[in-house]
C-alpha positions as CSV (number, residue, x, y, z in Angstrom):
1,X,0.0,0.0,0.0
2,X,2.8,2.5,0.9
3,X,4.1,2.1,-2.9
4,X,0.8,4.0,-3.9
5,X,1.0,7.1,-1.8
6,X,2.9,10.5,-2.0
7,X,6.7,9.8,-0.7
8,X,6.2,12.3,2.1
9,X,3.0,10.2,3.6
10,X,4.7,7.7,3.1
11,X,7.5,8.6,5.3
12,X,5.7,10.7,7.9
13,X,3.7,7.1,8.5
14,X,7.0,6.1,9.5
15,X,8.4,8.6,11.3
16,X,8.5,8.9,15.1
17,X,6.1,11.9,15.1
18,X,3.4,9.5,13.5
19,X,4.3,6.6,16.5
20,X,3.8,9.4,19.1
21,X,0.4,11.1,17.7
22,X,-0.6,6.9,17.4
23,X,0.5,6.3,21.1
24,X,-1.4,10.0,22.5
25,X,-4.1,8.9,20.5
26,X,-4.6,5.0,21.9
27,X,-3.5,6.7,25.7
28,X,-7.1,8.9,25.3
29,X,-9.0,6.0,23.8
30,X,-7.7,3.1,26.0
31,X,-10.3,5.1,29.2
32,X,-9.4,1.8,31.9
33,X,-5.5,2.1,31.5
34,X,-5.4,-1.5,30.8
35,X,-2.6,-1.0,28.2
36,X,-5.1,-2.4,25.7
37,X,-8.3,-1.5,23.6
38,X,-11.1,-3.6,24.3
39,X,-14.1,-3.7,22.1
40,X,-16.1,-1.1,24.2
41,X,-13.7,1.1,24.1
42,X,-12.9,0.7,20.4
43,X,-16.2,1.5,19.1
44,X,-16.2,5.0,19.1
45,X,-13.0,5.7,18.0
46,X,-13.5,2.8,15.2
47,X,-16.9,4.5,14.0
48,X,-14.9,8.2,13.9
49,X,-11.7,6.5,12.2
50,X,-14.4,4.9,9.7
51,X,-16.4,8.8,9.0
52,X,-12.5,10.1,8.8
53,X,-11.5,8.0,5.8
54,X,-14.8,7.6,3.9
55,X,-17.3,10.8,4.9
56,X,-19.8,10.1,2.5
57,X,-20.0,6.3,3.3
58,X,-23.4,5.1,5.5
59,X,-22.4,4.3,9.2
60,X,-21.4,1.3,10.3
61,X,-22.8,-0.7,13.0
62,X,-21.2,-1.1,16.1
63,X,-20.6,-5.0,15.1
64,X,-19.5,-4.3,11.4
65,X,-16.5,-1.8,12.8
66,X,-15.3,-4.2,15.4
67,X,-15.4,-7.2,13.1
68,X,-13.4,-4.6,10.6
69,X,-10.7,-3.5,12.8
70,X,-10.2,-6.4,15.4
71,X,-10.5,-9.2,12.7
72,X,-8.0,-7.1,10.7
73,X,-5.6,-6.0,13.0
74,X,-6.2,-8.2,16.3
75,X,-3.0,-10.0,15.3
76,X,-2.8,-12.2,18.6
77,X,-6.6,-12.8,18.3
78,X,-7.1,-11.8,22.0
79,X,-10.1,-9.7,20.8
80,X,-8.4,-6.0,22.2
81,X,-5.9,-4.3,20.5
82,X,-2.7,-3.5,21.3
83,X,-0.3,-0.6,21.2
84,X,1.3,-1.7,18.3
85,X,-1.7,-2.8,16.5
86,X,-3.4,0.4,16.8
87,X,-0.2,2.2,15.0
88,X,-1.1,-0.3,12.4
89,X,-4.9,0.4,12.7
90,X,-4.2,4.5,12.3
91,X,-1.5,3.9,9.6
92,X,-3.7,2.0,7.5
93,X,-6.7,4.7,7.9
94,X,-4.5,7.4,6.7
95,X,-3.4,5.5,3.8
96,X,-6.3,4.9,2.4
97,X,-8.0,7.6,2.7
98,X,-5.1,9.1,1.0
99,X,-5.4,6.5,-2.0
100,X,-9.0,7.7,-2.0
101,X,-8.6,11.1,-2.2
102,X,-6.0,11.0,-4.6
103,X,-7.9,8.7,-6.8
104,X,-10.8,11.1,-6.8
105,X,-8.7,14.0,-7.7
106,X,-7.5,12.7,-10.7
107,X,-11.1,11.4,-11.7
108,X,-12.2,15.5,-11.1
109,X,-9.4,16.5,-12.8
110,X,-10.9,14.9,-16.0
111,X,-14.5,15.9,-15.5
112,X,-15.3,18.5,-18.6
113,X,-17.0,21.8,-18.2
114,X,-19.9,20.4,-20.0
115,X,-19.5,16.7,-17.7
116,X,-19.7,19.1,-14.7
117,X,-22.8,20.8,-16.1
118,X,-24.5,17.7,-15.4
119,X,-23.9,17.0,-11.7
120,X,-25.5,18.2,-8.9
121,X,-24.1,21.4,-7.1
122,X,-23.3,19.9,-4.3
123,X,-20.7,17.3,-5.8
124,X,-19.4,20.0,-8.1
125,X,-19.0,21.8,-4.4
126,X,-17.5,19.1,-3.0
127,X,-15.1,18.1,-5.8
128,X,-14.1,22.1,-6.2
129,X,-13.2,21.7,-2.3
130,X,-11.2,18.8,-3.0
131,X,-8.9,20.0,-5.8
């Protein structure tokens, strides 16, 4: 995945900064200070992690985001996740919501004048905002 994104992303992903903002980040979610992230507390950061990389995607349910993130990146299978999952879980978000974005740049970028004509204002909003 890191071959598909901008060299800077794909260096700040693995910089130190990145681990730190990761570690403050799971230290704010992880409320019992059990060193881990257990399903309870992983639902509302998974649901705003989710909204973050796709916006204009429907929400998930509370089951669908912990199947997503602790069937992905639950790599010891104790059903929390740890520290260094959740740098995994954050890096992942980031880059594809990159990929995304980029990809729907370069689609806007070939949209016509008379293409755009045809959408509705608020995607021709949206895509202006994105550019």
């Amino acid at each position: 995945m890191r071959a598909q994104l901008p060299p800077k992303l794909a260096a700040h992903l693995t910089s130190e900064a990145f681990t730190e903002r990761c570690m403050a980040s799971f230290d704010k979610t992880d409320t019992d200070n059990s060193n881990a992230l257990e399903p309870n507390e992983l639902w509302n950061e998974c649901v705003e992690l989710v909204a973050f990389a796709e916006p204009d995607a429907p929400p998930l349910t509370k089951e669908e985001c912990l199947n997503a993130i602790l069937g992905t990146f639950d790599q010891d299978r104790d059903g929390k996740i740890s520290r260094d999952e959740w740098v995994y879980v954050v890096e992942y978000i980031s880059a594809s919501h990159a990929i995304a974005v980029h990809k729907q740049r370069a689609m806007s970028s070939r949209v016509t004048p008379e293409m755009r004509a045809l959408l509705p204002p608020k995607l021709v909003e949206h895509m202006a905002s994105e550019a």
